[in-house]
N, C-alpha and C positions, 0 to 999 in steps of 0.2 A: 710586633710585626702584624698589621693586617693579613687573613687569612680569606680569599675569597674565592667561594668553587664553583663554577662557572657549567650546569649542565646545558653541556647542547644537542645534546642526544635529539631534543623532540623536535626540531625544528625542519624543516623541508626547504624553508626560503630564508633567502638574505632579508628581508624587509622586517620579519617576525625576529630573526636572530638580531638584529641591529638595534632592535625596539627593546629587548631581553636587554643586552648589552648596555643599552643609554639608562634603562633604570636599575637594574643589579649597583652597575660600576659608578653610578652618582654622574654620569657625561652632561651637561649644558644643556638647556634646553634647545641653542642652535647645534647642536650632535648633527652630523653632515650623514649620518650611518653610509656610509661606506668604509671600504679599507683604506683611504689616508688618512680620514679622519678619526678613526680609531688607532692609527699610527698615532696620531697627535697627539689623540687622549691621553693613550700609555706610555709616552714619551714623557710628557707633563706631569706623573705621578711624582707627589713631592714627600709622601712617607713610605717607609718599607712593607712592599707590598708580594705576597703570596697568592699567586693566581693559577689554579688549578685547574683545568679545563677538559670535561669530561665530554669527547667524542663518542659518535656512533659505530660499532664497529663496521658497519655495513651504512652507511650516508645516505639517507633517502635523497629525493629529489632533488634539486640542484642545489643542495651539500655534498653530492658527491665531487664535484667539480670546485665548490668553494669551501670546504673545509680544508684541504690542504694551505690555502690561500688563507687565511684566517691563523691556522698553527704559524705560517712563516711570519704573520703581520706580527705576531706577539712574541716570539723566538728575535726578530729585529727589535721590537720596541725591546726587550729585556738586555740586549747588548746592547742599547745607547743607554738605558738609564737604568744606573747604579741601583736602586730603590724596586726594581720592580725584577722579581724571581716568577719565571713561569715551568709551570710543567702540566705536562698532559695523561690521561688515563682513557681507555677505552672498556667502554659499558656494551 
């Protein structure tokens, strides 16, 4: 099983975390970075995958507003596909 831990502690904006996200998780070079297209991503995973996602306890800038929106995109992608176990930790 892939094991992959995902800090997103540092980030402020969607654009910086989207960018983190397309090169960590290997995403396409046409990666859409937004939240359906990272539904798609993580739906698409075709080996067993451990995704670990370490939030801010306190979300700067507008992560505070889009980190819950992010937990639910990958909490869905992991009930549609078998292959892909997520959890979360706060830093």
């Amino acid at each position: 099983m892939n094991e992959i831990r995902l800090d997103l502690t540092q980030f402020e904006d969607k654009i910086t975390l989207h960018r983190y996200l397309k090169e960590t998780l290997g995403f396409p070079f046409y990666y859409g970075a937004n939240l359906d297209a990272l539904h798609d991503e993580l739906t698409s995973i075709t080996t067993d995958t451990k995704l670990v996602a370490v939030f801010a306890k306190e979300p700067k800038g507008n992560m505070e507003l889009y980190a819950p929106r992010i937990k639910r995109v990958f909490l869905d992608a992991a009930e549609e596909n078998y292959h892909l176990t997520v959890s979360f930790e706060e830093a």
